[in-house]
BABAMAR-174453 format. One record per residue (C-alpha): x, y, z; residue in three letters; chain. Coordinates in nm, 2 decimals. Last residue first. Layout:
N
u->X; v->Y; w->Z; aa->ala; ch->A
...
This chain:
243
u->1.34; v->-0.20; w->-2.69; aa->unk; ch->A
u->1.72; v->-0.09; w->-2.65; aa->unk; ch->A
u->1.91; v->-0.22; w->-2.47; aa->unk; ch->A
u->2.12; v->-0.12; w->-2.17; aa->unk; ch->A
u->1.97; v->-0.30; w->-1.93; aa->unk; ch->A
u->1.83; v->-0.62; w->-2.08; aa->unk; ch->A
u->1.45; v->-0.53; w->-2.27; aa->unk; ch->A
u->1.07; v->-0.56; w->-2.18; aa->unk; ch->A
u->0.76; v->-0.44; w->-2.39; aa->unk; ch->A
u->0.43; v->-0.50; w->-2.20; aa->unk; ch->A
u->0.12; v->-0.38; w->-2.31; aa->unk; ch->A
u->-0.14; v->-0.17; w->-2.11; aa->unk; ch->A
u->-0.17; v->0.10; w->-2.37; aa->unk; ch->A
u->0.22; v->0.16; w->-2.31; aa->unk; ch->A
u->0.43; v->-0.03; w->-2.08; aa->unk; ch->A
u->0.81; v->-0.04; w->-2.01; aa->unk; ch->A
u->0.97; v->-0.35; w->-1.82; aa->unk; ch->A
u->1.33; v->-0.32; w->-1.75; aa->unk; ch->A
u->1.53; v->-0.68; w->-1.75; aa->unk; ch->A
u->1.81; v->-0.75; w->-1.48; aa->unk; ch->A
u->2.03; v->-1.04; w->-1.68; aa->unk; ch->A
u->2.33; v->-0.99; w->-1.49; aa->unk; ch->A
u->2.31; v->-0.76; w->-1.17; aa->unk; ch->A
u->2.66; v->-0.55; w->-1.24; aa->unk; ch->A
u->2.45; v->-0.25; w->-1.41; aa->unk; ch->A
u->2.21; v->-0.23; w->-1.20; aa->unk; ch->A
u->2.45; v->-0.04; w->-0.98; aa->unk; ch->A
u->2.50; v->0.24; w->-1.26; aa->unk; ch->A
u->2.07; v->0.23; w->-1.27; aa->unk; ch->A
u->2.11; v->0.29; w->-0.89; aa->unk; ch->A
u->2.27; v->0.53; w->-0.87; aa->unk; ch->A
u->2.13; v->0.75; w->-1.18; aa->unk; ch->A
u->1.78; v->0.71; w->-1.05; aa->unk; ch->A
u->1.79; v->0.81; w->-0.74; aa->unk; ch->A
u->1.52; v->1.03; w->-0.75; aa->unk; ch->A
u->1.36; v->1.04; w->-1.06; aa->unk; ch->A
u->1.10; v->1.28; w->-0.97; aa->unk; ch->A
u->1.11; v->1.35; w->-0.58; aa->unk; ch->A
u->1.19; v->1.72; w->-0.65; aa->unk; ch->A
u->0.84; v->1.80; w->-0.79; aa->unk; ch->A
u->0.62; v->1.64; w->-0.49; aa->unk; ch->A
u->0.44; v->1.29; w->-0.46; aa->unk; ch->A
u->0.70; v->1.12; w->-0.65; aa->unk; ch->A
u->0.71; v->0.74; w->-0.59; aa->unk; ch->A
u->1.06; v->0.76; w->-0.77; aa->unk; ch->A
u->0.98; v->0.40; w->-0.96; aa->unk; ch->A
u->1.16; v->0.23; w->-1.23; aa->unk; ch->A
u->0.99; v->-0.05; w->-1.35; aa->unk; ch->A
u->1.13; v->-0.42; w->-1.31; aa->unk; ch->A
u->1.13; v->-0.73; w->-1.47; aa->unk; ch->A
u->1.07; v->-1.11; w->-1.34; aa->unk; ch->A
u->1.30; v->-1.39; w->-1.46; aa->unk; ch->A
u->1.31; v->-1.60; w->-1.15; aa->unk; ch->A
u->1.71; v->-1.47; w->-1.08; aa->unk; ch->A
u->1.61; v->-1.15; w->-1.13; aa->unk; ch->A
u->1.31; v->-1.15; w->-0.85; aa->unk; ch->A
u->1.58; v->-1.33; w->-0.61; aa->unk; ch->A
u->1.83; v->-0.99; w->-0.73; aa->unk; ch->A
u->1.51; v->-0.78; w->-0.61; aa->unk; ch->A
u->1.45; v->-0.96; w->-0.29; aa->unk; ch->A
u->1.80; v->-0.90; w->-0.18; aa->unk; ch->A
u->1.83; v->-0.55; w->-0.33; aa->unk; ch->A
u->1.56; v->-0.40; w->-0.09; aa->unk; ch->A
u->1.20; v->-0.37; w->-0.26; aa->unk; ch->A
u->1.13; v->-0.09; w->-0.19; aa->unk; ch->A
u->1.40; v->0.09; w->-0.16; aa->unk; ch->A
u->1.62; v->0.16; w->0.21; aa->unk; ch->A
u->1.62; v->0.42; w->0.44; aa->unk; ch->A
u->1.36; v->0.27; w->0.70; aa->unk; ch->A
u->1.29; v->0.58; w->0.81; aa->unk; ch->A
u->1.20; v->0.81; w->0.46; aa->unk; ch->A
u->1.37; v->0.95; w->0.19; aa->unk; ch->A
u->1.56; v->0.62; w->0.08; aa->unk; ch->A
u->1.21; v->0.46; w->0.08; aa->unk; ch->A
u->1.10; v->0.65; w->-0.20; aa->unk; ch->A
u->1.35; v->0.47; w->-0.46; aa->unk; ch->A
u->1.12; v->0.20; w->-0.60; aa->unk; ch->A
u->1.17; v->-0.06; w->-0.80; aa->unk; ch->A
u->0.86; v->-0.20; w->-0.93; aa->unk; ch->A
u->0.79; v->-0.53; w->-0.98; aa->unk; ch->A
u->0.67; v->-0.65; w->-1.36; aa->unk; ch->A
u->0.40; v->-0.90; w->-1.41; aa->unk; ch->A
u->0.34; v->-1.20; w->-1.69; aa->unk; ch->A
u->0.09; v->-1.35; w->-1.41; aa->unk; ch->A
u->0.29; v->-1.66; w->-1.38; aa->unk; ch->A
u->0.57; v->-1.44; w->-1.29; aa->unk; ch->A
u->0.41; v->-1.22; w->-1.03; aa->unk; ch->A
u->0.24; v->-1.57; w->-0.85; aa->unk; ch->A
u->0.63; v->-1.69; w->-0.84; aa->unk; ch->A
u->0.76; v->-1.34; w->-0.71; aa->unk; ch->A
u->0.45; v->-1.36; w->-0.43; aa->unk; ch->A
u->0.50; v->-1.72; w->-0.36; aa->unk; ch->A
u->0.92; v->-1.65; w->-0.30; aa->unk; ch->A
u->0.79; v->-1.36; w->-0.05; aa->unk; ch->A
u->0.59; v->-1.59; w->0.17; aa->unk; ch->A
u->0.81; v->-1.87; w->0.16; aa->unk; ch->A
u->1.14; v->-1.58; w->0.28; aa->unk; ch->A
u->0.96; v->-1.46; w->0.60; aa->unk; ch->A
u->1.13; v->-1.49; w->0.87; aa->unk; ch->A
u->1.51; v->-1.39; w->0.71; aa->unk; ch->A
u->1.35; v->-1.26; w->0.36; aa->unk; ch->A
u->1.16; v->-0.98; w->0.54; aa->unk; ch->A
u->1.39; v->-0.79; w->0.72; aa->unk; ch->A
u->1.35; v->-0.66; w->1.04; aa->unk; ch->A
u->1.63; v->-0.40; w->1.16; aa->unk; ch->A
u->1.38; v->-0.10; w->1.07; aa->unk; ch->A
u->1.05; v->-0.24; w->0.96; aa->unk; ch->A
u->0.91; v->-0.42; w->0.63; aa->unk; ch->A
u->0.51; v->-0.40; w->0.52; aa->unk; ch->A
u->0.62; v->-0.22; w->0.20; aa->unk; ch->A
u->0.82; v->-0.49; w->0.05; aa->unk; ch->A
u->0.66; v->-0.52; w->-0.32; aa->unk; ch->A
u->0.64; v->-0.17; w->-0.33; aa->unk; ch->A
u->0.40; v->-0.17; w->-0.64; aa->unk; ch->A
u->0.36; v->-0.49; w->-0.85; aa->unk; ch->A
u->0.30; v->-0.44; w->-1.17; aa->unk; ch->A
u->0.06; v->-0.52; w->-1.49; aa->unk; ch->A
u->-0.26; v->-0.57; w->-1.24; aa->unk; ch->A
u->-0.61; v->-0.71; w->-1.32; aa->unk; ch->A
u->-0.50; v->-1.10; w->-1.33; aa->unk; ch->A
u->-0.68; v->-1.16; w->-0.99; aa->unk; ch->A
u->-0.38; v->-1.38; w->-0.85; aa->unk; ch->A
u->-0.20; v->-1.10; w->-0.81; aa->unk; ch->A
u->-0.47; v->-0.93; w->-0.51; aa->unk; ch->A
u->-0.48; v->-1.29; w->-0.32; aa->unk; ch->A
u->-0.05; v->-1.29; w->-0.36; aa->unk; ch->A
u->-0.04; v->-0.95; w->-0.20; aa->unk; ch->A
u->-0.29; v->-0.96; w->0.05; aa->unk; ch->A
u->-0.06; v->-1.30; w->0.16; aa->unk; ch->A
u->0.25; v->-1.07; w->0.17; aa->unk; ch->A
u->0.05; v->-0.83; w->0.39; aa->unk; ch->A
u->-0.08; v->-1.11; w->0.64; aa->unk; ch->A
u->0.27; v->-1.28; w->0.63; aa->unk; ch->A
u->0.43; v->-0.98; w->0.75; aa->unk; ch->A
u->0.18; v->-0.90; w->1.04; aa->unk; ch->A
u->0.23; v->-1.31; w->1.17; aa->unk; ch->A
u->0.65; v->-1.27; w->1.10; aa->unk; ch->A
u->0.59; v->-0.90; w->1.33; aa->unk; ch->A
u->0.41; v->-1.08; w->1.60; aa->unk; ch->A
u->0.68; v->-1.29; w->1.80; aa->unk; ch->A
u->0.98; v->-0.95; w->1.77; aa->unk; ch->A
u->0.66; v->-0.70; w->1.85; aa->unk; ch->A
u->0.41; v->-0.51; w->1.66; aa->unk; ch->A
u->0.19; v->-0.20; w->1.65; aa->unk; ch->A
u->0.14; v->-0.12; w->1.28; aa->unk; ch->A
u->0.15; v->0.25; w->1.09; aa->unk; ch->A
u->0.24; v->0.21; w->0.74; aa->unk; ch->A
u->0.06; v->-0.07; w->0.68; aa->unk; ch->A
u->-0.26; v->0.08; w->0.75; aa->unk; ch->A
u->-0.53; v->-0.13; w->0.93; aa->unk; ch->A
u->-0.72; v->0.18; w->1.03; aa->unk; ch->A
u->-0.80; v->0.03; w->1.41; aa->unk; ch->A
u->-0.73; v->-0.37; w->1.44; aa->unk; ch->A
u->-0.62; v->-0.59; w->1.15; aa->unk; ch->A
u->-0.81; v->-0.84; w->0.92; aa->unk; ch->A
u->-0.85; v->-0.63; w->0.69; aa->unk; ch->A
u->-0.50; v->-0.50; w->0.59; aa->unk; ch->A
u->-0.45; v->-0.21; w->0.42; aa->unk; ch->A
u->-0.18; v->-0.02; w->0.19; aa->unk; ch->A
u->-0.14; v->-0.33; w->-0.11; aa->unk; ch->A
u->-0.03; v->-0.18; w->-0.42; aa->unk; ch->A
u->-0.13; v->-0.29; w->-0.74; aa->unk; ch->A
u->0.01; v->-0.14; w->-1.08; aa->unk; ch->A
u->-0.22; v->-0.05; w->-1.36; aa->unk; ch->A
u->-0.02; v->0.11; w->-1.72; aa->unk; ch->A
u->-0.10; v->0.27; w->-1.98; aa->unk; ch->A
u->-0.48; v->0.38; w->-1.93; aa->unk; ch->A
u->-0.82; v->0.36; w->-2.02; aa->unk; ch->A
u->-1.09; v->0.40; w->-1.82; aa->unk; ch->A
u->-1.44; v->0.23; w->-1.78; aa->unk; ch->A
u->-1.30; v->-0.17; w->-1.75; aa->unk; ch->A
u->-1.04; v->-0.05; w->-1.48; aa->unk; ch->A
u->-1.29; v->0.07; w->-1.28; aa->unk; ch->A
u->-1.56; v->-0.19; w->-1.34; aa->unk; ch->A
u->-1.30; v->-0.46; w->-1.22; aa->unk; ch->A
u->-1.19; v->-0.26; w->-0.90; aa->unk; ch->A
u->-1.54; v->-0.27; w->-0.80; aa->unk; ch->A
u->-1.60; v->-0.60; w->-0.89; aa->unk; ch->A
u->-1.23; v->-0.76; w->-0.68; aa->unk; ch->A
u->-1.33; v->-0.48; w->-0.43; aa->unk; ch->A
u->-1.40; v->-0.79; w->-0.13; aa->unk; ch->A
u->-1.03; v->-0.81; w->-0.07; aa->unk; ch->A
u->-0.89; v->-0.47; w->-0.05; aa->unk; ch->A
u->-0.62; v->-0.42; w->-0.32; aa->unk; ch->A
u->-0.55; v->-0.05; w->-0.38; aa->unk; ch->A
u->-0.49; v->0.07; w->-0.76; aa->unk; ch->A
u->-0.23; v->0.27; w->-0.88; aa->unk; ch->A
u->-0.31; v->0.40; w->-1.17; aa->unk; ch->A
u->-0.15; v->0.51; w->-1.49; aa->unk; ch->A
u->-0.17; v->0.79; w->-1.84; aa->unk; ch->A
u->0.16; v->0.84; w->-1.97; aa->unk; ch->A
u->0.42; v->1.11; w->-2.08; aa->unk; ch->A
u->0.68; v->1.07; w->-2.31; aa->unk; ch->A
u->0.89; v->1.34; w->-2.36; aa->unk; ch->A
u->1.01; v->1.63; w->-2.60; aa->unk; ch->A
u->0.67; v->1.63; w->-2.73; aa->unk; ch->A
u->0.57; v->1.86; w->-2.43; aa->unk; ch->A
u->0.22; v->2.02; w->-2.49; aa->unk; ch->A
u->0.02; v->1.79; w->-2.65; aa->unk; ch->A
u->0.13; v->1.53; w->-2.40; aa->unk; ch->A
u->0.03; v->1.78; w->-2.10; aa->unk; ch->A
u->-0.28; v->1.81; w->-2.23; aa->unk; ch->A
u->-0.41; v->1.43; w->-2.26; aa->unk; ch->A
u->-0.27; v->1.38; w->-1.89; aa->unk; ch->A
u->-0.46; v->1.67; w->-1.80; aa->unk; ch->A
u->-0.76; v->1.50; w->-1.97; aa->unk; ch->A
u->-0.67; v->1.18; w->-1.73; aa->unk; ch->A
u->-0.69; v->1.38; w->-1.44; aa->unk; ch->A
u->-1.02; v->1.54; w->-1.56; aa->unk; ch->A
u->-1.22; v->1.22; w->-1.58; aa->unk; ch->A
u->-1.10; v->1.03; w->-1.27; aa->unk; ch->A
u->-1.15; v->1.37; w->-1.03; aa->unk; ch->A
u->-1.50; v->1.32; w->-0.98; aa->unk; ch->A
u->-1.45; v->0.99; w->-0.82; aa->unk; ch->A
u->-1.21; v->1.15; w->-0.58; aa->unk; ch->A
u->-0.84; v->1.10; w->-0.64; aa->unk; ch->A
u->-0.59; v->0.95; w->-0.35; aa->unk; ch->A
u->-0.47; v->1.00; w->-0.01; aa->unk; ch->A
u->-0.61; v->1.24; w->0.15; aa->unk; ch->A
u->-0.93; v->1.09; w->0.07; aa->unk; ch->A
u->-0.91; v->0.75; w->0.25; aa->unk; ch->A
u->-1.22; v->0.58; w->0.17; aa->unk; ch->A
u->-1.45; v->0.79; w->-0.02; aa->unk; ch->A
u->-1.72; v->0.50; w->0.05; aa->unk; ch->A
u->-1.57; v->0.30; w->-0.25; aa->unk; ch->A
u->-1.23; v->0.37; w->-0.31; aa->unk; ch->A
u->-1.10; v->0.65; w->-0.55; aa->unk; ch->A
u->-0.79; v->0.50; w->-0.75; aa->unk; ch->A
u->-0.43; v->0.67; w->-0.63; aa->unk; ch->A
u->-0.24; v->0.81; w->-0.90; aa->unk; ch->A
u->-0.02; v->0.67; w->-1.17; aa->unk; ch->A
u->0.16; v->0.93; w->-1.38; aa->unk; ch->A
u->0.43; v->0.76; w->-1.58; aa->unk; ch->A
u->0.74; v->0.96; w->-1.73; aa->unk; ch->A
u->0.96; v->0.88; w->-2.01; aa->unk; ch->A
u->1.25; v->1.08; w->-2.15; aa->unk; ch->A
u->1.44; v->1.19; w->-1.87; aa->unk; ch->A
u->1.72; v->1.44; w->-1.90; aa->unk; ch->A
u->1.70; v->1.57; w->-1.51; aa->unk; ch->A
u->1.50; v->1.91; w->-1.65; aa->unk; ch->A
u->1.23; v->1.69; w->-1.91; aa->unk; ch->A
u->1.15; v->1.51; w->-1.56; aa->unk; ch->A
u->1.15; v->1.85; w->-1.35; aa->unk; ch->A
């Protein structure tokens, strides 16, 4: 589907194994580590006509700062981003996607995930920030309760030397908007901080989707940068030049 839609780059990043086998639908076993990045390996032999590299995406729970260490210390890879899809401190399975919440409690739930955030940056582990507003709900945006909370995330990103990624996969779902929406991507501009292009595919179809939109749209945001990793290094260039 990538090499079909004229892409020339693609980044597999799938979900770390927790400790526990935490959440198995939703991510690699232990056992599974090994052989995905072998397939990776393959696939690379096979189709020279495009890029194709090795990631993770790696949940930050506070309390895994060793775990996730050891992990990303035993494997190699391209590229790490950090996504944030629990909260401790809440009630039942914590999962950001599913919250109970009113008008009053929603700025308390925000701040909780955006403060995750910051705690998982400030470990110096990750190269991106994944779905920077994940936490957001329908007819709630984040910037108007919560704007100090997302300025220290973009600040901690920065000082870090991270990229945010841009990702389309909200447009297929309820809240029908990307992550992160285009107010708290131009503010992530304006400090200086790249972006990665993200279709958060999880079937054939998704790859890419979106793409040619809102790449045409990035176009009239002055001085967006692209980030593009390899081997864990950074190499970052204006829209529309090249590397």
């Amino acid at each position: 589907m990538s090499i079909e839609r004229g892409m020339t780059e693609i980044c597999f990043t799938d979900h770390i194994p927790l400790p526990g086998d935490l959440d198995p639908d939703h991510r690699m076993g232990h056992d599974e580590v090994e052989p995905y990045l072998e397939q990776i390996a393959v696939l690379n032999r096979k189709y020279k006509e495009i890029s194709i590299l090795a990631g993770i995406e790696v949940d930050y729970i506070e309390g895994l700062e060793t775990y996730i260490d050891d992990f990303l210390k035993k494997y190699r890879f391209d590229m790490v981003i950090m996504g944030v899809h629990f909260i401790e401190q809440w009630d039942g399975e914590q999962w950001v996607f599913n919250f109970d919440y009113t008008e009053e409690t929603l700025p308390l739930q925000y701040k909780d995930y955006f403060d995750a955030l910051y705690k998982g940056i400030k470990t110096g582990f990750f190269d991106v920030l994944a779905h920077l507003d994940l936490v957001k709900r329908p007819g709630y945006p984040v910037l108007r309760t919560n704007r100090a909370d997302v300025e220290k995330v973009l600040d901690e990103v920065k000082k870090q030397d991270m990229s945010i990624e841009f990702n389309t996969s909200g447009l297929r779902k309820p809240i029908n908007e990307t992550y992160p929406s285009m107010e708290i991507l131009k503010l992530a501009v304006e400090k200086g901080i790249p972006i990665t292009m993200s279709s958060d595919s999880h079937r054939p179809e998704h790859v890419g989707y979106a793409f040619d939109y809102w790449l045409n749209r990035f176009f009239n945001i002055e001085n967006l940068k692209l980030a593009r990793y390899r081997d864990r290094k950074c190499s970052v260039s204006l829209l529309g030049q090249s590397n």
